[in-house]
C-alpha positions as MATLAB code, in Angstrom:
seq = 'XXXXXXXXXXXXXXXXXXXXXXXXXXXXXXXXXXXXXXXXXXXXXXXXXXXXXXXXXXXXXXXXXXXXXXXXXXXXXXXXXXXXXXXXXXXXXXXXXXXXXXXXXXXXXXXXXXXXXXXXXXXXXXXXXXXXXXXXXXXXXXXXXXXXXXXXXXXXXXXXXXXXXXXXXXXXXXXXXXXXXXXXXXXXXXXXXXXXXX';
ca = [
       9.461   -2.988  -11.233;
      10.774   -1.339  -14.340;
      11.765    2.209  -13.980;
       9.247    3.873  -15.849;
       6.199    3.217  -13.428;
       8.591    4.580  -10.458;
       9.397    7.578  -12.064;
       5.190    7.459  -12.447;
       5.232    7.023   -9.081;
       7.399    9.558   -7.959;
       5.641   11.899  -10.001;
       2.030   11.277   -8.128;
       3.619   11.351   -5.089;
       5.337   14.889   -5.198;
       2.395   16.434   -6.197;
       0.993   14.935   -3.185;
       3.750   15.751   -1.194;
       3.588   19.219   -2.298;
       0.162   19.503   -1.263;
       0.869   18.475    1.981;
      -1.440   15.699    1.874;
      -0.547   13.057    4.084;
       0.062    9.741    2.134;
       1.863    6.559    2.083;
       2.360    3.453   -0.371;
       0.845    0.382    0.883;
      -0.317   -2.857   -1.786;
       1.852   -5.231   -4.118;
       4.867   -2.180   -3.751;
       4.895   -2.402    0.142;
       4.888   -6.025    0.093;
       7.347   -6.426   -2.251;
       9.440   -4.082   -0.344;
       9.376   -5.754    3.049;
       8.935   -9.236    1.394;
       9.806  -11.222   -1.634;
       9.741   -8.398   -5.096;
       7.158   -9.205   -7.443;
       5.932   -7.486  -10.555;
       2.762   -5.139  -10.565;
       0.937   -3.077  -12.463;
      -0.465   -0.728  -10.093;
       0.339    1.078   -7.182;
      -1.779    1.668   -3.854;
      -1.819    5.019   -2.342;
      -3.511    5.427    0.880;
      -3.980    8.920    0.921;
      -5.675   11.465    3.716;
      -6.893   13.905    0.827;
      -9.058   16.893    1.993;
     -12.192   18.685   -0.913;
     -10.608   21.438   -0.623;
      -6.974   20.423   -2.304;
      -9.004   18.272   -4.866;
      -8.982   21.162   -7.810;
      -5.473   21.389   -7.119;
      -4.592   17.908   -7.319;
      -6.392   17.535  -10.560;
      -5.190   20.743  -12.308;
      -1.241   19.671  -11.437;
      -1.588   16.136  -12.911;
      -4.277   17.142  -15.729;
      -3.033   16.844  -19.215;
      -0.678   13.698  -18.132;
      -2.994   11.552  -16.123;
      -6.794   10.585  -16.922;
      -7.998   12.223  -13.442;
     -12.172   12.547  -12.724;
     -12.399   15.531   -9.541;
     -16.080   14.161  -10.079;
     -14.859   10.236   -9.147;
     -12.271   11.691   -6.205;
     -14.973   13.974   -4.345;
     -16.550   10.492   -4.459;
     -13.985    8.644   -3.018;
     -13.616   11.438   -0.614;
     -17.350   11.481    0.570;
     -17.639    7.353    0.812;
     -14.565    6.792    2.079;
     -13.348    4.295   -0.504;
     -11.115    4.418   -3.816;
     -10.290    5.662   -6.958;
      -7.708    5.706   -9.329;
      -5.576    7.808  -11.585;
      -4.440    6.408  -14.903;
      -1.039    7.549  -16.753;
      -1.738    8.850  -20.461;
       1.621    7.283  -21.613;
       2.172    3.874  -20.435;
      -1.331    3.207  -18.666;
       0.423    2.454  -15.717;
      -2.849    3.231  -12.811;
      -2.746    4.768   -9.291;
      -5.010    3.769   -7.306;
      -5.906    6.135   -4.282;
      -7.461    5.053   -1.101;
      -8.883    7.349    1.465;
      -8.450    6.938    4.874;
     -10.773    5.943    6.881;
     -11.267    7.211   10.280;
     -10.872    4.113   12.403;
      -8.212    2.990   14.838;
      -6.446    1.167   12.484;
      -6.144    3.163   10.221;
      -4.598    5.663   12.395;
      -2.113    3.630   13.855;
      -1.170    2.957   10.121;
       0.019    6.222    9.286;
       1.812    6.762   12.863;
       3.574    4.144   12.000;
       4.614    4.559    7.699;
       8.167    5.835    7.275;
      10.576    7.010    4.586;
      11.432    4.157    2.259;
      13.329    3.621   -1.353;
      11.012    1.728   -3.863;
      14.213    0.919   -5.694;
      17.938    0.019   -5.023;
      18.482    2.308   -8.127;
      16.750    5.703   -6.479;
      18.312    7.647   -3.906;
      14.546    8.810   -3.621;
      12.414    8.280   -0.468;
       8.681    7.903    0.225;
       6.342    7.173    2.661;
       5.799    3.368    2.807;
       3.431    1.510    4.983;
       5.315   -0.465    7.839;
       5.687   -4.363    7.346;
       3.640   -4.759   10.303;
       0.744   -3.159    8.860;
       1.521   -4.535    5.288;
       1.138   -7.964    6.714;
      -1.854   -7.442    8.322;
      -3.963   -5.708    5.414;
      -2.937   -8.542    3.009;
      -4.437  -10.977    5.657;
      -7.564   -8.657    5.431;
      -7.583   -8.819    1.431;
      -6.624  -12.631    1.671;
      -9.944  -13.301    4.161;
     -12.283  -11.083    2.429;
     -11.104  -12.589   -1.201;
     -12.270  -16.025    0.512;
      -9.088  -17.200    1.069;
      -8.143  -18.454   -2.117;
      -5.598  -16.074   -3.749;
      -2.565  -17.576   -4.387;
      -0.758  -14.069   -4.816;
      -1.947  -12.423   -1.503;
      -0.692  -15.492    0.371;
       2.389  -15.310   -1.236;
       3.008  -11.609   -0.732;
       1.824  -12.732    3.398;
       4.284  -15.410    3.487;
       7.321  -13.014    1.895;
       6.735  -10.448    4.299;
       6.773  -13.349    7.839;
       9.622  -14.931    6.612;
      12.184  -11.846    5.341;
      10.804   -9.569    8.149;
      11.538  -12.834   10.434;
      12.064  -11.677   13.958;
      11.907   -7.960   13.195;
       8.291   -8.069   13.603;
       6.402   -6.740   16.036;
       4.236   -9.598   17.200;
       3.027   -7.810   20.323;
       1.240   -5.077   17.953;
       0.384   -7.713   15.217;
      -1.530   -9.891   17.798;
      -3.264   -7.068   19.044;
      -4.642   -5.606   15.900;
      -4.953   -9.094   14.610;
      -7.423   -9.709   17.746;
      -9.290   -6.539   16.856;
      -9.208   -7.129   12.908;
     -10.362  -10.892   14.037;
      -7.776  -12.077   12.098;
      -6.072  -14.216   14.789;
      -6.317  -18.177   13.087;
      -5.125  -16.669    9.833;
      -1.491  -14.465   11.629;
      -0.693  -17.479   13.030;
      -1.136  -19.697   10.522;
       1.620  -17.121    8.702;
       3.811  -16.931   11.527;
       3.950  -20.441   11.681;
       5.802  -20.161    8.025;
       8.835  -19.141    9.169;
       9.596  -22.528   10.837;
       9.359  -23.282    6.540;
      11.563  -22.886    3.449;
      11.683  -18.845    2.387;
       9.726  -18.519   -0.575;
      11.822  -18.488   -3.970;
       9.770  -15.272   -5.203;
       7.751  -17.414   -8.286;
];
């Protein structure tokens, strides 16, 4: 991850932090982070962004960022996605809105303070491993199971996390998120070669 998308990053995210909106990274960054670091050309915000801080958001990062209030209220109202795209090096944000459920909660209890580089002294919110791991399984089933990548990222995460994970709360939420066959199919990785990061 060169540094010119971080400092794209970083940029998003103070805004956001400045707001006060409650946020943290999740995607290709997070996985990287607790797994084996890939390239990407995007970052995943999951974001709890209120209407009322949207003319805000979009006047601070106007003028640098193609950014559509029209598009976010949208996001906002259907609980889903959008994205923000940097003028200069087209590098795009996309910003998820949390969704009320369960899950989702216990997400951001859990995020914590993380650096996205060995470079940056900087810290951000950054979706656990736990909860990394078990979205990617939720990508990798509803993609029919056929990405290469997302398994990839799934088996980085099992087998550098190793036994720091938390395999009480990932076979609980992996029961709920029915995604029991597929968690153990990762866990059973780690009885396997660690991925060489190609």
């Amino acid at each position: 991850m060169s540094q010119g998308p971080l400092e794209v990053a970083y940029e998003v995210i103070e805004v956001l932090e400045g707001l006060q909106v409650p946020y943290h990274v999740g995607g290709s960054f997070a996985s990287s982070l607790h797994g084996v670091p890939r390239q990407t050309h995007d970052l995943d915000l999951v974001v709890d962004l209120r209407p009322e801080k949207v003319p805000r958001l979009v006047d601070r990062l106007s003028g640098r960022f193609y950014i559509d209030a029209d598009m976010i209220y949208g996001a906002i109202r259907r609980e889903g996605s959008t994205n923000l795209l940097h003028l200069e090096t087209g590098f795009k944000i996309d910003l998820f809105i949390r969704q009320p459920g369960p899950f989702d909660s216990s997400e951001f209890r859990r995020h914590g303070p993380q650096r996205l580089s060995e470079d940056s002294s900087r810290e951000v919110m950054v979706k656990s491993a736990e909860d990394t791991l078990l979205r990617k399984l939720q990508w990798y089933r509803e993609g029919r199971m056929v990405s290469d990548r997302q398994w990839t990222d799934i088996l980085g995460i099992v087998q550098t996390q190793g036994d720091r994970l938390d395999e009480d709360y990932l076979h609980y939420w992996a029961g709920e998120l029915e995604l029991d066959e597929l968690l153990e199919r990762a866990l059973a990785s780690r009885a396997e070669n660690p991925p060489d990061g190609r």
